[in-house]
N, C-alpha and C positions, 0 to 999 in steps of 0.2 A: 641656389640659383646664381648666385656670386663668381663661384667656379665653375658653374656648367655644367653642375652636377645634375641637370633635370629630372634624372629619371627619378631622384632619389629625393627630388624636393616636391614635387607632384603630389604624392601620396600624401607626407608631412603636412604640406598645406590644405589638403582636403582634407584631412582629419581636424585640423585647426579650426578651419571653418565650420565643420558640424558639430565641433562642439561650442565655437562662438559666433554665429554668421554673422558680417561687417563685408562691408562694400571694397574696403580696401585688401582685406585679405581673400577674396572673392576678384578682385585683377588681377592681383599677383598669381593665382590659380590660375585664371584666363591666360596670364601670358607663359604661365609652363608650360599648359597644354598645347597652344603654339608651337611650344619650341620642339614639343614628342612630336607631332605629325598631327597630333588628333583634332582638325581642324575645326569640326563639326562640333566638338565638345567648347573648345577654345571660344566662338564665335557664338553660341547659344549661352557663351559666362559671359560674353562683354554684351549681352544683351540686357542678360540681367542686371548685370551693374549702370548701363547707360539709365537704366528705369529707377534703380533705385537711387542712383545718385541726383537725377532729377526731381524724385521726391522729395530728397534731403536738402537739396539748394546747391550740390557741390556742384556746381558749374566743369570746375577742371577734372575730376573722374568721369563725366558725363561725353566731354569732349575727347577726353581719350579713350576711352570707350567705343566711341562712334568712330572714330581715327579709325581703331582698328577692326570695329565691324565690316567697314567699308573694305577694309587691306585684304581681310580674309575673303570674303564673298565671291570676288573671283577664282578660288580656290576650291571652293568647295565639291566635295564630291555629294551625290546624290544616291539615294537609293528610293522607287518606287515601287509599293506594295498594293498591285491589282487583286481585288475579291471579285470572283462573278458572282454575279444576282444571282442563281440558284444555289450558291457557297454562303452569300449573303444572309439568306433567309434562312438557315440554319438554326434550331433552335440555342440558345447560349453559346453561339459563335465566338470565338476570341482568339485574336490577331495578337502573336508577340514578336520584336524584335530584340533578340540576345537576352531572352527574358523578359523584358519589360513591353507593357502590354501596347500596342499602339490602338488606340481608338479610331472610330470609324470615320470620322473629321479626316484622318489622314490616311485612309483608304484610296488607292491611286493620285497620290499627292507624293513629287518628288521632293522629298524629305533629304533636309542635311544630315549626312553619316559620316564617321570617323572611316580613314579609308584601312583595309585588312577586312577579314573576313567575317561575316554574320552571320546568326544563325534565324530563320524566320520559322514561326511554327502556327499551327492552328488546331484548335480544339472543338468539338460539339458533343450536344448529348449525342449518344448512342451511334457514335462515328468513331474510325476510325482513328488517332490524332498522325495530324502532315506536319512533316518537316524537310527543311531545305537548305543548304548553305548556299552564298554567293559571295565572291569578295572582289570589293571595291577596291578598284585601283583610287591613287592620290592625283591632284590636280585635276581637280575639276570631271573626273570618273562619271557618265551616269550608268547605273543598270535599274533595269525593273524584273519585277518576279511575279507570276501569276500563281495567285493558291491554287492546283487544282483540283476536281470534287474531291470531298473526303469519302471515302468507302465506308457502308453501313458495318457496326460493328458487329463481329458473330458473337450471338451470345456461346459461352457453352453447354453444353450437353449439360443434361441435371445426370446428378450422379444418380445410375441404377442403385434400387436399394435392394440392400440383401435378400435374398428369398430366403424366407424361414419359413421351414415346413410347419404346419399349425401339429400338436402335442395332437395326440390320439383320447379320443375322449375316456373317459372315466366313466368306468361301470360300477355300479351299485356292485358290491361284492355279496355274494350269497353265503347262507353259514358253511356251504361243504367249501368255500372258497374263501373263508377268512385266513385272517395269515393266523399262522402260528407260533410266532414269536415275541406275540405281543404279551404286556405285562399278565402274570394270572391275577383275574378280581380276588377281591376280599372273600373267603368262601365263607360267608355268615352262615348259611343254613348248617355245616359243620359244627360251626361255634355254637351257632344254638345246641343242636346236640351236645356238643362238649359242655358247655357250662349248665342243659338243665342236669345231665348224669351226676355233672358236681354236685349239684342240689339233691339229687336224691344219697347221694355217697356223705351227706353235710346233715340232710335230715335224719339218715342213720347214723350217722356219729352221735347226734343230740341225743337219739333215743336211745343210743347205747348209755351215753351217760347220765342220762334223766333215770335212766333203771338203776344205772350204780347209785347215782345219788340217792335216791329212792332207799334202795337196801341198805346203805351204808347209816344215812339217818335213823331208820327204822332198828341198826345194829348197834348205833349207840345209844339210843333212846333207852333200850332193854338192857342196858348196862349201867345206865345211870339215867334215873327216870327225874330225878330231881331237878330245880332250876339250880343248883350251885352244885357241882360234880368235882370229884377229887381223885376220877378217876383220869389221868392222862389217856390212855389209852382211847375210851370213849370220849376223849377230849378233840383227841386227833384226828381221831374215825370223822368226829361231826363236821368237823372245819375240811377236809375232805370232800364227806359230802357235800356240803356248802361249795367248794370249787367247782366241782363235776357239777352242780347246780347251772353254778354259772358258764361253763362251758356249753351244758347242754341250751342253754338259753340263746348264746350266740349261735352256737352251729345251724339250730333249729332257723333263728330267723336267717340266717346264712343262707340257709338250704330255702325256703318260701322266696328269696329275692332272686335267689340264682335258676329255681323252676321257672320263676317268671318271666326273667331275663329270657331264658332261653326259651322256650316258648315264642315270645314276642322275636325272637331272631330267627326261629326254624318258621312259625308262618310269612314270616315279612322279607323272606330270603328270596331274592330271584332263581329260577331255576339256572340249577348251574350247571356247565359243559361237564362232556363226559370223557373218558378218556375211549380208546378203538374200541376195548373188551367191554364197554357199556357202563363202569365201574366209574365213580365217582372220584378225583385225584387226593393224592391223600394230603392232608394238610398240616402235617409237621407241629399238631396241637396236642399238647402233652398234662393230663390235671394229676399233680402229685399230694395226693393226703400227706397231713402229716399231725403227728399224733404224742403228746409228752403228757407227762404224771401234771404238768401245771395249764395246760393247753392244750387245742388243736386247731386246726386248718387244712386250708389247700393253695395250691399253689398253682396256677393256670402258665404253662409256659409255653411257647413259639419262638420260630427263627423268621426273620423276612430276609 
């Protein structure tokens, strides 16, 4: 301010003052703004300071203060902001000048304005928002502005919703209209079959070697009838038959578990699909006997 540098001391002291408000750096504000044009700003700071320095007791910031309330007043420019009553009643009506809202106290009230241009705007529910400029000339300048109605607002159009065709309904699928690529069931009624055959091919093994044992005992007995035998020979026979004993004893109950098994699988089986020729599908189920000098069995195999 010293140099006359105002434009550049303006800012500086407003920032000053918001971050420490005081009366005194609060005129020196008041008198930059003066010296830019902004007379309306300038003249509403020496107001403030005329009030607060009367609070305080300062008599001489009070007095200078008022000096130049009074110096500027002639100066001032004005600007008047007409609402009509049908603009008025508006639901959440709101009146701003350059952003800042002016209340309805100052609704057709010539209001001091820094002189250059302004922007006046209006808002409400469901209206369209008004806006205006108008610029104030300096020294003592008036203009007035009339909000005019604000236009209802269009809502838009709801967005059409897609048409989607609804899916074609779902028919109960009949058996000539099953698919046929679904997985093939377990074919148990096979299986039964397959493992009671087992059991009958498992009860003749037993009795094939329940007769050797049989013979074979009976052929070493007549060899050596005694309990302490020295003959090897019917030594080896007997212990033989004693295995074939035992073999035939497994295969036997082998063979009664896997009758019944299967059994229990061929009545308890769902009827199963047929293939075109009427013919049952074949099921890749394989029973392999098998037969040694110290044992036997079977051997039930398949592929999935």
């Amino acid at each position: 301010m010293s140099s006359g540098d105002y434009a550049t001391a303006c800012p500086k002291l407003a920032e000053s003052y918001r971050l420490d408000p005081g009366t005194g750096t609060l005129t020196a504000l008041a008198v930059c703004h003066q010296h830019v044009g902004k007379t309306a700003t300038a003249w509403n700071e020496f107001v403030e300071v005329a009030a607060s320095a009367q609070r305080q007791g300062r008599a001489d910031r009070e007095a200078f203060a008022r000096q130049n309330i009074s110096a500027l007043e002639p100066f001032l420019s004005r600007l008047t902001i007409h609402v009509p009553p049908e603009t008025a009643l508006l639901p959440n009506l709101q009146v701003r000048r350059d952003s800042v809202v002016v209340a309805q106290p100052a609704w057709g009230v010539a209001v001091p304005v820094d002189p250059g241009d302004h922007v006046i705007e209006a808002t409400a529910t469901d209206r369209e928002p008004w806006s205006q400029h108008v610029t104030v000339d300096a020294n003592g300048d008036k203009k007035e502005i009339v909000i005019t109605p604000l236009d209802k607002l269009e809502k838009p159009a709801a967005a059409q919703a897609p048409i989607v065709e609804a899916p074609a309904p779902i028919r109960a699928s009949t058996p000539a209209e099953a698919p046929t690529d679904h997985a093939t069931p377990f074919p148990t009624r096979t299986v039964g079959i397959v493992v009671g055959s087992a059991g009958v091919v498992s009860l003749a093994l037993g009795a094939y070697f329940g007769a050797t044992a049989i013979s074979k005992s009976n052929d070493a007995k007549s060899r050596c009838s005694s309990s302490t035998c020295s003959d090897a020979g019917a030594v080896a026979e007997n212990n033989d038959a004693k295995s074939d004993a035992i073999i035939s004893n497994i295969t036997v109950i082998a063979g009664v578990a896997a009758l019944g098994a299967g059994a229990f699988l061929f009545l308890s089986a769902p009827k199963e699909a047929t293939t075109s020729s009427g013919l049952a599908p074949p099921t890749g189920w394989r029973v392999v006997p098998t037969v040694g000098r110290r044992g036997a069995g079977l051997t039930l195999r398949t592929s999935f």
